[in-house]
MILO-56983 format. One record per residue (C-alpha): residue in one letter; x, y, z; residue number from 1. Coordinates in steps of 0.1 Angstrom, whole numbers, plus 2048, in hexadecimal, padded with zeros to 3 digits. Example, Ala and Ser with C-alpha at 12.3 -4.5 7.8 and 13.67 -1.06 7.14 Angstrom:
% residues 2
{"A", {87B, 7D3, 84E}, 1}
{"S", {889, 7F5, 847}, 2}
//
This chain:
% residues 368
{"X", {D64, 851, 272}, 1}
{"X", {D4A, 870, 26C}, 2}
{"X", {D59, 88B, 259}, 3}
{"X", {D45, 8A6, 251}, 4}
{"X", {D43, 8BD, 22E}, 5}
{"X", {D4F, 8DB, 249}, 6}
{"X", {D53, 8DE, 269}, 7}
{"X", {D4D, 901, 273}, 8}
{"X", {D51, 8EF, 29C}, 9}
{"X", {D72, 8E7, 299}, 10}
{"X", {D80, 90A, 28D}, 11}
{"X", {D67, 91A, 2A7}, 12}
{"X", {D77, 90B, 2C0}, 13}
{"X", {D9B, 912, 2B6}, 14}
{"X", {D97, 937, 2B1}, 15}
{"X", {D7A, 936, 2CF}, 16}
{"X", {D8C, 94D, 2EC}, 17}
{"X", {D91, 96A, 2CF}, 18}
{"X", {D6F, 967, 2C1}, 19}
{"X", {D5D, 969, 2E3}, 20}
{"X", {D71, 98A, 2EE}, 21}
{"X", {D67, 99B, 2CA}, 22}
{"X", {D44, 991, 2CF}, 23}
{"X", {D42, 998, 2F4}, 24}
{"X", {D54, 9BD, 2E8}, 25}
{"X", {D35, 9C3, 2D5}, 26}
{"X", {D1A, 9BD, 2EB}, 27}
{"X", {D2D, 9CC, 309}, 28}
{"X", {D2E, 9F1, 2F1}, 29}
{"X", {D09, 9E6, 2E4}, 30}
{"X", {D13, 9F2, 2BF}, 31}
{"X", {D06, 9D9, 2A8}, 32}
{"X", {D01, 9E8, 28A}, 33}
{"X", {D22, 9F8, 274}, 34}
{"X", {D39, A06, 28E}, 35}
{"X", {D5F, A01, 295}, 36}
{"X", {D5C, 9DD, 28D}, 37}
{"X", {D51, 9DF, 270}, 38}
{"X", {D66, 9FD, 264}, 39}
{"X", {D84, 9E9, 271}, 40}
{"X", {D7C, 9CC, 25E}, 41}
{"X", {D77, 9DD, 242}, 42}
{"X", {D94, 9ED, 23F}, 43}
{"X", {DAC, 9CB, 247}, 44}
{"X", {D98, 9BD, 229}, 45}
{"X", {D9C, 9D6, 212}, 46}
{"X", {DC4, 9D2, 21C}, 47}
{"X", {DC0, 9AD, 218}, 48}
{"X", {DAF, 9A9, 1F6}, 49}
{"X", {DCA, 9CC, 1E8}, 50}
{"X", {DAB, 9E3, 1EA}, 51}
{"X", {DAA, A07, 1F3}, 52}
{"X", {D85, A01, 1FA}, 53}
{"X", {D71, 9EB, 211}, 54}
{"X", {D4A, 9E7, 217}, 55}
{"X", {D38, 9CD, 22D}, 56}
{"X", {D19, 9C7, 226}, 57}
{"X", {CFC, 9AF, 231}, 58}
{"X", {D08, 990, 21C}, 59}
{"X", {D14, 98A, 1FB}, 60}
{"X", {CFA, 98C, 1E4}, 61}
{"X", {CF3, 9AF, 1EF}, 62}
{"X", {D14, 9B4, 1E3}, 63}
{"X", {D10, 9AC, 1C0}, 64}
{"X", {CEF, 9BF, 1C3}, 65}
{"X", {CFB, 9DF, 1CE}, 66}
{"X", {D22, 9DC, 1B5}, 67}
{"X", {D08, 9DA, 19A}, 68}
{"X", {CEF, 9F6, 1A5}, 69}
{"X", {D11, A0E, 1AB}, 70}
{"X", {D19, A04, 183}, 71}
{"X", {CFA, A10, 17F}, 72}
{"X", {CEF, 9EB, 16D}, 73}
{"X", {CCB, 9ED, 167}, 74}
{"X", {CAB, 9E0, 155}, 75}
{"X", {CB3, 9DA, 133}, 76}
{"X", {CD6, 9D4, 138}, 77}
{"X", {CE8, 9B4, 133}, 78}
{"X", {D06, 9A8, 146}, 79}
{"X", {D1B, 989, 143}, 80}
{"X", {D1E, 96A, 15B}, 81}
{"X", {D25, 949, 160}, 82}
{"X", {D05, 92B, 162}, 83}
{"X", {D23, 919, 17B}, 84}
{"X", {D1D, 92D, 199}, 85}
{"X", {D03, 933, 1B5}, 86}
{"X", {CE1, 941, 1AB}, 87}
{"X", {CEB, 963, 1C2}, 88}
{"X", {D06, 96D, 19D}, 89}
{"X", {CE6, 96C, 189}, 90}
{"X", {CC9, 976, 1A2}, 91}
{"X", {CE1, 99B, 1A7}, 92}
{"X", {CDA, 9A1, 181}, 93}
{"X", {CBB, 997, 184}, 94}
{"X", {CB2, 9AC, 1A0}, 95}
{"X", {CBE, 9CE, 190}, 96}
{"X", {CAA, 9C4, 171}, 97}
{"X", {CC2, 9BB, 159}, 98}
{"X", {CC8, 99B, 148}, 99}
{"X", {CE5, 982, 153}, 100}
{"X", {CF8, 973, 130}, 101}
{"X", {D07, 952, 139}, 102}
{"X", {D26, 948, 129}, 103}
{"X", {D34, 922, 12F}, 104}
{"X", {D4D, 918, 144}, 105}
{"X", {D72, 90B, 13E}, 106}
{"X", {D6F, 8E9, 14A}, 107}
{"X", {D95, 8E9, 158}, 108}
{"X", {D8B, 904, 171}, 109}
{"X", {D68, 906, 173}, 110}
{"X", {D6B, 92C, 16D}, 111}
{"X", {D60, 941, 14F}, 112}
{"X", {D71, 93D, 131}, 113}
{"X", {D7F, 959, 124}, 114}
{"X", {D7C, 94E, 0FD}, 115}
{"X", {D5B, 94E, 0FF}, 116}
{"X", {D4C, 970, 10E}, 117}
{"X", {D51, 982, 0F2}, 118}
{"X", {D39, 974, 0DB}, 119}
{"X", {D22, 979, 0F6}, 120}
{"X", {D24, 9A3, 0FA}, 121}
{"X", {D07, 9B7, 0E8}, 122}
{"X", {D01, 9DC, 0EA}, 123}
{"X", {CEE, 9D8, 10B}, 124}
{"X", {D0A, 9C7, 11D}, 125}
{"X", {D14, 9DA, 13A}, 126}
{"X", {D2D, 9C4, 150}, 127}
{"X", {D3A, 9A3, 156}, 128}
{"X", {D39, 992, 178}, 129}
{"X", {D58, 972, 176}, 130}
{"X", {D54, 958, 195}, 131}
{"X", {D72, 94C, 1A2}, 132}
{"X", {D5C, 92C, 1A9}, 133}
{"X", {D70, 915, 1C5}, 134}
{"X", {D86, 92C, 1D3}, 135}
{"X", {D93, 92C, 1AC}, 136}
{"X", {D9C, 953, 19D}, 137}
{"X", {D8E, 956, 175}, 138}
{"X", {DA7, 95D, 15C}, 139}
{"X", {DA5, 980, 163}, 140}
{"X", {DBE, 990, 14B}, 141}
{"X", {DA7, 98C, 12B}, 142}
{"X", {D8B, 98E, 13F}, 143}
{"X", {D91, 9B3, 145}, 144}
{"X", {DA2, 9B8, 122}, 145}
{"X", {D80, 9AE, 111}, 146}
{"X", {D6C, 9C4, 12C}, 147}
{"X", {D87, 9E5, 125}, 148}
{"X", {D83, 9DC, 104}, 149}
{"X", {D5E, 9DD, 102}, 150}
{"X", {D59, 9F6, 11E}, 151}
{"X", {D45, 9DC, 135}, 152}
{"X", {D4A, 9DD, 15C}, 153}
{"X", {D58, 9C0, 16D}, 154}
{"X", {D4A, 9B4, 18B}, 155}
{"X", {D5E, 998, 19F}, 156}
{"X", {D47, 97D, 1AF}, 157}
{"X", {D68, 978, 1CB}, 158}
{"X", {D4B, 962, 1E3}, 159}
{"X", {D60, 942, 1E4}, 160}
{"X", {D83, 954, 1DC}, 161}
{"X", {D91, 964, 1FB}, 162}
{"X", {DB4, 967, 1FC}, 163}
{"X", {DB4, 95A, 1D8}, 164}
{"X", {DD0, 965, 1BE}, 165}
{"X", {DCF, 970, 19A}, 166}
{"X", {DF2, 970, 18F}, 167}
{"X", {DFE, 98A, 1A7}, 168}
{"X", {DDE, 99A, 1B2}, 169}
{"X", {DC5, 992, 1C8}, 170}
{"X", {DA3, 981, 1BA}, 171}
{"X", {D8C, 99F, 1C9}, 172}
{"X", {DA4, 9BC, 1BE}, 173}
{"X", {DA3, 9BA, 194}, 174}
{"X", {D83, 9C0, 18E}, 175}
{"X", {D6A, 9E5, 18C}, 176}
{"X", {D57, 9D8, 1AE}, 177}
{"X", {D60, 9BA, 1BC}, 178}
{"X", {D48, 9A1, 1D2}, 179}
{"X", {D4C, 98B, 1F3}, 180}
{"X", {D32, 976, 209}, 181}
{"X", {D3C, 96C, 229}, 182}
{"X", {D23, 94F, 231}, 183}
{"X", {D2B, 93C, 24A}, 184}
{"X", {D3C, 91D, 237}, 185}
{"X", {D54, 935, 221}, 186}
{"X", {D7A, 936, 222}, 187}
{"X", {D75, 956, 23B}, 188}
{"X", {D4E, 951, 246}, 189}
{"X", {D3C, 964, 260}, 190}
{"X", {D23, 95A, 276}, 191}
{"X", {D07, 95F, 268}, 192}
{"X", {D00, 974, 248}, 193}
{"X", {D1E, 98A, 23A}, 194}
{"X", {D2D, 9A0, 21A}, 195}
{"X", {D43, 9B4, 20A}, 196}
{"X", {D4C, 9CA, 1F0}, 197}
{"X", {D6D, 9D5, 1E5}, 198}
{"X", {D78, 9EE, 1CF}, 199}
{"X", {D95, A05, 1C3}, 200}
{"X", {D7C, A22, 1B8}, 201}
{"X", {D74, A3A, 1D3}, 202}
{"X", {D52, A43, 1C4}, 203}
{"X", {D46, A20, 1C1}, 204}
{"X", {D51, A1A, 1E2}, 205}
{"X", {D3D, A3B, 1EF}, 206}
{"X", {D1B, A2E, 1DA}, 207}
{"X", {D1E, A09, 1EC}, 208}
{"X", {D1F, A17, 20D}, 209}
{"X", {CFE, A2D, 202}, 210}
{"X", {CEC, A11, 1F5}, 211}
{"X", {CF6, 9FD, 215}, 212}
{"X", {CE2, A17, 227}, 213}
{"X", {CC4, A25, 21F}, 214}
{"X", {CD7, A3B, 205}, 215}
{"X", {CE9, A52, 225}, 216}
{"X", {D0A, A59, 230}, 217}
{"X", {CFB, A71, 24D}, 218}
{"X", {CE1, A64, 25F}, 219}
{"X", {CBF, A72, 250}, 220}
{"X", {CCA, A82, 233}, 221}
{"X", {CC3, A67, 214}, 222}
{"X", {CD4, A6E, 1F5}, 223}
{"X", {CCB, A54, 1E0}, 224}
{"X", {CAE, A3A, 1E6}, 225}
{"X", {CC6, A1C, 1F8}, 226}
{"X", {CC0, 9FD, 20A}, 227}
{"X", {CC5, 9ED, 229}, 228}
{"X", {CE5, 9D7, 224}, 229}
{"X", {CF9, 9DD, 240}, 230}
{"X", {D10, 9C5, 24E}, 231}
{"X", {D0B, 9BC, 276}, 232}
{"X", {D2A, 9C7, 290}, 233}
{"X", {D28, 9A4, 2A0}, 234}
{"X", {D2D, 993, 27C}, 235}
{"X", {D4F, 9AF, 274}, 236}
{"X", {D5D, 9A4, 294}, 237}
{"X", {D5C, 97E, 290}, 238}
{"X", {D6A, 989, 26F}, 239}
{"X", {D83, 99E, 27C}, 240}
{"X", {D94, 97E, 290}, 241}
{"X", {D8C, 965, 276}, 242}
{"X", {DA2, 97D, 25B}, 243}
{"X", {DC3, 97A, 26F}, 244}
{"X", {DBA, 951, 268}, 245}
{"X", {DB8, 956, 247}, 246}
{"X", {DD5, 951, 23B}, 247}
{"X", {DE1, 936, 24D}, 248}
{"X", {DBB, 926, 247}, 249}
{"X", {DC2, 928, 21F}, 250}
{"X", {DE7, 91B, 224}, 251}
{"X", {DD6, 8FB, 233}, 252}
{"X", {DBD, 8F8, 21C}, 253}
{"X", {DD8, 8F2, 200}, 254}
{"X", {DEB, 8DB, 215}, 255}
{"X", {DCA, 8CB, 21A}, 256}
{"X", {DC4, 8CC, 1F5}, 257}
{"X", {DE2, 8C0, 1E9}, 258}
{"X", {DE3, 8A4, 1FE}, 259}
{"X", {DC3, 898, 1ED}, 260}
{"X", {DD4, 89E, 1CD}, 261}
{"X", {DF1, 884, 1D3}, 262}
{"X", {DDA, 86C, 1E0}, 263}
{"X", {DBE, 86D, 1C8}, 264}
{"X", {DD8, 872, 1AE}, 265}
{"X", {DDA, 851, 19B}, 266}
{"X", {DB3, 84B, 19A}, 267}
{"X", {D98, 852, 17F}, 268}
{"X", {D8D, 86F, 18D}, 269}
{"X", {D93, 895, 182}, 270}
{"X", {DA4, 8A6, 199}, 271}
{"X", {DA1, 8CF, 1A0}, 272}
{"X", {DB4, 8DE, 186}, 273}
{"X", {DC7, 8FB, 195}, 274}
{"X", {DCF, 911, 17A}, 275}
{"X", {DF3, 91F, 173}, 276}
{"X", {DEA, 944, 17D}, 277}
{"X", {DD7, 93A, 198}, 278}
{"X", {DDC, 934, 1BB}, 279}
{"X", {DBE, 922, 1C5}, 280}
{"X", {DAA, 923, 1EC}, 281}
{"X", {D98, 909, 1E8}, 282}
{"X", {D7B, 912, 1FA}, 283}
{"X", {D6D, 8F1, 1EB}, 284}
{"X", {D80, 8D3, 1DE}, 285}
{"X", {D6D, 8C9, 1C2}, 286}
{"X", {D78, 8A9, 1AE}, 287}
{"X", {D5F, 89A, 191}, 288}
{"X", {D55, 877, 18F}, 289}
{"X", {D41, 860, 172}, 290}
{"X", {D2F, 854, 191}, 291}
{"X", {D2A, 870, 1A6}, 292}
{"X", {D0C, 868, 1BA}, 293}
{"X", {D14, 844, 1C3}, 294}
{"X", {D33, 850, 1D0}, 295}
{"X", {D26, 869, 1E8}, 296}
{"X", {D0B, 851, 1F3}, 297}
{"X", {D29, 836, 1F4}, 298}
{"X", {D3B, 852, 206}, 299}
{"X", {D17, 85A, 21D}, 300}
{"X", {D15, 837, 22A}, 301}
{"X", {D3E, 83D, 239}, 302}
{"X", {D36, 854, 24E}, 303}
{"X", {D48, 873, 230}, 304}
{"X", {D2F, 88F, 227}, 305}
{"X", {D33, 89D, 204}, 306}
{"X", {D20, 8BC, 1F0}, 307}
{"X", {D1B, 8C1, 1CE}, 308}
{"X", {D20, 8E8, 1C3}, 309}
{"X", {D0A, 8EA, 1AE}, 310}
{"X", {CF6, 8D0, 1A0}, 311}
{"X", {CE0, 8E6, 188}, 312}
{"X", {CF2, 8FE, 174}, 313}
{"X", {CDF, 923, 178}, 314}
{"X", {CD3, 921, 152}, 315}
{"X", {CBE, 8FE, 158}, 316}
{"X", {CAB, 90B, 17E}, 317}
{"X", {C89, 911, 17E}, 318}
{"X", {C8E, 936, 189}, 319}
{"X", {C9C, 93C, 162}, 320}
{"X", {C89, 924, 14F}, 321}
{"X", {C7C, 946, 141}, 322}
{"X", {C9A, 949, 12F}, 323}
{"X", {C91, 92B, 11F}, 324}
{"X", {CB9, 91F, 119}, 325}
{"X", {CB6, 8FA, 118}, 326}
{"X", {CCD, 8DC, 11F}, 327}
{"X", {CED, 8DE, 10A}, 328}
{"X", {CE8, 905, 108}, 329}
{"X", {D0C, 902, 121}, 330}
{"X", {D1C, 8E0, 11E}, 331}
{"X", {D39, 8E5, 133}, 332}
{"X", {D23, 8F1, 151}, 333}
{"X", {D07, 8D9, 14D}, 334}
{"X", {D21, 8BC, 148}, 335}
{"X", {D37, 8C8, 16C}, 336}
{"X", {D16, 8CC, 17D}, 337}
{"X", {D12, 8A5, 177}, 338}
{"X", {D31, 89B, 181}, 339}
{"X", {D3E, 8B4, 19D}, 340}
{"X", {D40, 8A8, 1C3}, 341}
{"X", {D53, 8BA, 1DD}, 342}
{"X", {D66, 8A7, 1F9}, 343}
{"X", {D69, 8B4, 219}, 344}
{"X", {D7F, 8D8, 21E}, 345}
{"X", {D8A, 8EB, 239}, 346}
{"X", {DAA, 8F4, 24D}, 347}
{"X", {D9F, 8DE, 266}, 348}
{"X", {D9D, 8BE, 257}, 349}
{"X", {DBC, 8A7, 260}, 350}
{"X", {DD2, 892, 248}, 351}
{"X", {DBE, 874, 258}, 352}
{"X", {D9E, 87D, 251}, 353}
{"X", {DA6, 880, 230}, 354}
{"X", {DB7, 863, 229}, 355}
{"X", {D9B, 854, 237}, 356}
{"X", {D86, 861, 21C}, 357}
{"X", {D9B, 858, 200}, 358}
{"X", {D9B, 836, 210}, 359}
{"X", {D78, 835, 20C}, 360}
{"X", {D79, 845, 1E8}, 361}
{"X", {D8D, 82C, 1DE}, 362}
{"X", {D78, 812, 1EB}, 363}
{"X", {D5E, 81D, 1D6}, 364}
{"X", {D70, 823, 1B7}, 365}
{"X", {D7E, 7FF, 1BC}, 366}
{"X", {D59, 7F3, 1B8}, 367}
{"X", {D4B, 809, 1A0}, 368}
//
């Protein structure tokens, strides 16, 4: 049996007949950039993540870019992370000019830990940005009690977290600005390169959707000095049919998840940790193992692809060895990023294929 990481096929093919009329809509009206597409999808997302405000943009880490130029973050200014995440959380910062602040992880949910931000703040912080890493919401309640308390922005980094809940809110809705990708291989992926930007302030929202453009709202006449970050029609309408999925997508998901839960249960691995406030996507299913890369390569050679998000914690890369934090500088991160491996995840996958690869993780840990 081959079972792939994701198979992006397979739901293609299910939702196929509604994703070939939105596309075909698009070239038939030849309007490919911003248009009724886009303005449609942006307005079910806003409804979907309990936003007034919605803006698409060209992928995701335009949108932490532009959340943190509307805050007006800029050189000299700090702002507070996570080293567990994708290099786009830091590279934003770093592309404003200001200085990203990593604070460790809780090794439970791979998410910031709230205890220890604080310690971290200086008079040049500006704003936090929490990951809901996995498809996992941050503890967000002292996350924003610390940021009132300090008067620091929040930024959500929502890229893995659609349709993600934080007690009773959505993950995307808590924060100041808050900040989706839609890559392809995400919960709700486009095809091809895609963003967001949600917020509840009206004049955030309006700087966004200057920055997305050149710095106009009329055509020609440039308020502030923008960019070009616009999202593409053809990638809101693919959107637009995958969101009505969405839903029922994340639903199996957590069937799928759990299911791996009661059959991996009674081995020596660690399981995802879903925590009590927390109602977890799972756009990865991440599990950590002592042995982590014989058991992908054990898993390799039976026909079950694996991935590893991420292996180098954003602190230890080459691209911020000028920082000069060394090993142990984050010892939850750096000791996840040794053990983490994701199994496959998608709606998609059937309860045989993954029995098949617990089967085969069993085999291994039988052996090793």
């Amino acid at each position: 049996m081959q079972i792939p990481f994701v198979d992006l096929k397979t739901q293609y093919l299910n939702i196929k007949e509604e994703i070939d009329s939105e596309i075909q809509d698009v070239l038939d009206n030849t309007a490919f950039i911003l248009g009724k597409k886009v303005e449609a999808f942006e307005e079910n997302f806003a409804k979907l993540c309990d936003a007034k405000f919605c803006v698409g943009v060209n992928n995701g880490t335009s949108a932490l870019r532009l959340a943190l130029l509307a805050l007006d973050i800029k050189p000299g200014d700090e702002v507070i992370t996570t080293p567990s995440t994708f290099i786009a959380t830091a590279e934003a910062i770093s592309h404003v000019g200001a200085t990203p602040v990593f604070v460790d992880i809780d090794e439970k949910t791979f998410t910031i830990d709230p205890n220890k931000i604080e310690e971290k703040i200086t008079e040049k912080t500006k704003a936090i940005i929490p990951v809901h890493l996995y498809g996992q919401p941050c503890d967000m309640d002292p996350i924003m009690e610390i940021a009132r308390k300090h008067g620091l922005k929040v930024v959500e980094d929502a890229a893995q977290a659609h349709n993600a809940t934080y007690k009773d809110k959505k993950a995307g809705s808590i924060g100041d600005v808050n900040c989706f990708s839609f890559y392809p291989g995400k919960n709700l992926g486009a095809y091809g390169e895609a963003g967001a930007v949600c917020t509840n302030s009206e004049e955030l929202a309006r700087k966004i959707v200057l920055l997305r453009q050149h710095g106009e709202l009329e055509k020609y006449n440039h308020e502030i000095i923008g960019d070009n970050c616009r999202i593409a029609a053809i990638q809101a309408a693919v959107l637009g049919v995958k969101l009505k999925h969405l839903e029922s997508w994340t639903e199996q998901r957590r069937k799928n998840a759990q299911l791996y839960n009661e059959l991996l249960e009674n081995t020596e691995l660690t399981l995802p940790f879903e925590a009590p406030y927390a109602k977890h996507v799972y756009h990865v299913y991440c599990i950590r193992a002592k042995n982590r890369d014989k058991l992908r390569e054990y898993l390799e050679k039976n026909g079950v692809a694996s991935g590893i998000h991420y292996p180098i914690p954003v602190h230890l890369l080459k691209a911020y060895s000028f920082m000069g934090l060394k090993e142990g500088s984050f010892p939850a991160s750096e000791q996840a990023a040794k053990e983490i491996v994701s199994l496959p995840m998608y709606p998609e996958l059937s309860e045989e294929q993954i029995r098949y690869v617990v089967d085969k993780v069993n085999e291994f840990l039988k052996d090793n």
